[in-house]
C-alpha positions in Angstrom: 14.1 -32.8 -76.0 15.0 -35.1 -73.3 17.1 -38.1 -73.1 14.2 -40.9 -73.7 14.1 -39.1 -77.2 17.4 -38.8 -78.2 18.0 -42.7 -76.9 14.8 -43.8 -79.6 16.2 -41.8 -82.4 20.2 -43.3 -81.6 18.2 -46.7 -82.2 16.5 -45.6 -85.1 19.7 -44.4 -87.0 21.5 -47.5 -85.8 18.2 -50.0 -86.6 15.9 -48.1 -89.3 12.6 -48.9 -89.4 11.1 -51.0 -92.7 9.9 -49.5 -95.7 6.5 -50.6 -95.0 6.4 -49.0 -91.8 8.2 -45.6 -93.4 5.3 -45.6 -95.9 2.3 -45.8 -93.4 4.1 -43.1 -91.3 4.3 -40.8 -94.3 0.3 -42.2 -95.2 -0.5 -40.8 -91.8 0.8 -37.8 -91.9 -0.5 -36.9 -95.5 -4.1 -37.8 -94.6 -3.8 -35.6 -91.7 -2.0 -32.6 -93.9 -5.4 -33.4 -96.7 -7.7 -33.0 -93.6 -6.1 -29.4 -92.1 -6.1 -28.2 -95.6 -10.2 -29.3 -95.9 -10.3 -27.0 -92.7 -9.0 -24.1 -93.6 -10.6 -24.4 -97.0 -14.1 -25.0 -95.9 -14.3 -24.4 -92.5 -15.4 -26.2 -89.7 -18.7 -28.5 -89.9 -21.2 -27.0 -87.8 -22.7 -30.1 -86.4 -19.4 -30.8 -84.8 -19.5 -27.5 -82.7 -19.8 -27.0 -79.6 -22.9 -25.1 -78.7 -23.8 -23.2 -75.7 -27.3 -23.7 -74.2 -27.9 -20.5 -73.5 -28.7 -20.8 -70.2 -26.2 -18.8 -68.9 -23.8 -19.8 -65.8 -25.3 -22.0 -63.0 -26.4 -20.4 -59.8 -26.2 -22.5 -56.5 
């Protein structure tokens, strides 16, 4: 952790942020906890892999 850090979180203990803005930072981080947990239940889509041509490396 370097200074820059420990500088933002001094001004966030002396200046907190709003409620509203505590709330979407907990929103975020639960819709990206819901989405892990749909990964590692069901897996990842196959349309959003990456597929290899098949061509093999490319000769020059």
């Amino acid at each position: 952790m370097n200074i820059h850090w420990l500088l933002r979180l001094a001004h966030w203990a002396r200046h907190p942020p709003s409620p509203g803005r505590v709330a979407l930072i907990l929103a975020v981080i639960l819709a990206c906890l819901v989405l892990l947990g749909m990964e590692r239940i069901w897996g990842w889509p196959e349309a959003l892999s990456v597929a290899p041509s098949g061509r093999g490396p490319l000769l020059r």
